[in-house]
C-alpha positions as CSV (number, residue, x, y, z in Angstrom):
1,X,59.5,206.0,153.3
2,X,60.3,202.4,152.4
3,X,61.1,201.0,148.4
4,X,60.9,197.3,147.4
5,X,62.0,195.9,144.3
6,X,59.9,192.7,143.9
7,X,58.6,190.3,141.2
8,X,55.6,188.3,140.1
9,X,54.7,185.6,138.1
10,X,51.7,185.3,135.8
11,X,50.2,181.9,134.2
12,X,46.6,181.9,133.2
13,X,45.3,181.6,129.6
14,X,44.2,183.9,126.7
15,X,41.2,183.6,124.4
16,X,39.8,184.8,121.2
17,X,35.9,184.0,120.5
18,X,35.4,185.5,116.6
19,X,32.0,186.7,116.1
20,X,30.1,187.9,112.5
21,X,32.4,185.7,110.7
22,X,31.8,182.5,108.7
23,X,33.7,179.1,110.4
24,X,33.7,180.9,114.0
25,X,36.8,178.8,115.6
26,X,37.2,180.3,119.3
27,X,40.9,180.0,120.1
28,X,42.5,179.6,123.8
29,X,46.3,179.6,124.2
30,X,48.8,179.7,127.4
31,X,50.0,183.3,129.1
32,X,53.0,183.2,130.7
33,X,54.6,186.4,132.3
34,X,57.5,187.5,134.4
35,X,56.8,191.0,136.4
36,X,59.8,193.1,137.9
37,X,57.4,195.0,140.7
38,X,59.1,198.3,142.7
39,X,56.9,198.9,145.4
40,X,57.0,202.7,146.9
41,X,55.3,203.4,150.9
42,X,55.1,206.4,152.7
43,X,53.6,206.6,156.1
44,X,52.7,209.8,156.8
45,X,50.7,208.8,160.3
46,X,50.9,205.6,161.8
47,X,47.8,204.2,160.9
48,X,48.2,205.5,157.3
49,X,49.9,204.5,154.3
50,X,50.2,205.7,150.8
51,X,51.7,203.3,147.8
52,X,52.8,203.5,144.8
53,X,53.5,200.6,142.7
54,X,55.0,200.5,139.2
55,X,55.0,196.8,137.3
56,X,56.7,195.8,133.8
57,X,55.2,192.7,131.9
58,X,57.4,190.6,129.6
59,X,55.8,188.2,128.2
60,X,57.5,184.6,127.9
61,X,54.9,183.2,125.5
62,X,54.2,186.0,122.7
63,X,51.2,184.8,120.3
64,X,49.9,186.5,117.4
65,X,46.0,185.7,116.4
66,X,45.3,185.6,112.9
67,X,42.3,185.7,110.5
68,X,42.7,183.1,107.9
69,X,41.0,183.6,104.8
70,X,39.2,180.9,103.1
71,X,40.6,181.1,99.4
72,X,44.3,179.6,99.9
73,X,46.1,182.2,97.9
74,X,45.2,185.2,100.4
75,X,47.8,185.4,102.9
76,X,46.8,185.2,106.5
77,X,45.4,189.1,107.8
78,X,47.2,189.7,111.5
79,X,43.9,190.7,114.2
80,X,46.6,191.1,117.5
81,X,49.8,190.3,118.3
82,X,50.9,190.8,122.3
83,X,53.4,193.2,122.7
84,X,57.4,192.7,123.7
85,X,57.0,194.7,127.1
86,X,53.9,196.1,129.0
87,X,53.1,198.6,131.8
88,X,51.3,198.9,134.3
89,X,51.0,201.2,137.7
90,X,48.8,201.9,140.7
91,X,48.4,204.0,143.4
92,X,46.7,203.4,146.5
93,X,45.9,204.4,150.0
94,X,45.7,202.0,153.2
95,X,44.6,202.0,156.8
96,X,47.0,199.9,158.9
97,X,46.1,199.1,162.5
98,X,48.9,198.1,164.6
């Protein structure tokens, strides 16, 4: 059995490309993430391993995209805002040769 705590580090970009609308702007803006990672392995057999890995995303940039209506006295309509905290988790099985 072995447990690791690790973390990761995401940096990339997001992007919104609006479609059946009038003035279709596309939109790109900066993701930046910090992942705590704990890593589960059991080896069962030597040349087998089985892992489980559970991962938390916090977003450092959060972002909200917004539809912005063309009359000025309409207030903007919120289409997706990222979330405080995410989730994630996978599970996998691996051959190891010595």
């Amino acid at each position: 059995m072995f447990v690791s705590p690790c973390a990761a580090f995401e940096a990339g970009s997001l992007h919104a490309e609006p479609s059946q609308t009038l003035g279709k702007q596309p939109v790109s803006t900066l993701w930046l993430a910090a992942d705590p990672v704990l890593s589960l392995a059991y080896r069962p057999l030597p040349v087998l391993s089985l892992g489980l890995d559970a991962l938390g995303v916090f977003p450092l940039q959060r972002d909200r995209f917004v539809f912005v209506p063309n009359a000025p006295s309409e207030p903007d309509i919120l289409v997706f805002s990222l979330p405080t905290v995410g989730f994630a988790a996978q599970a996998g099985i691996k051959a190891v040769w010595p």
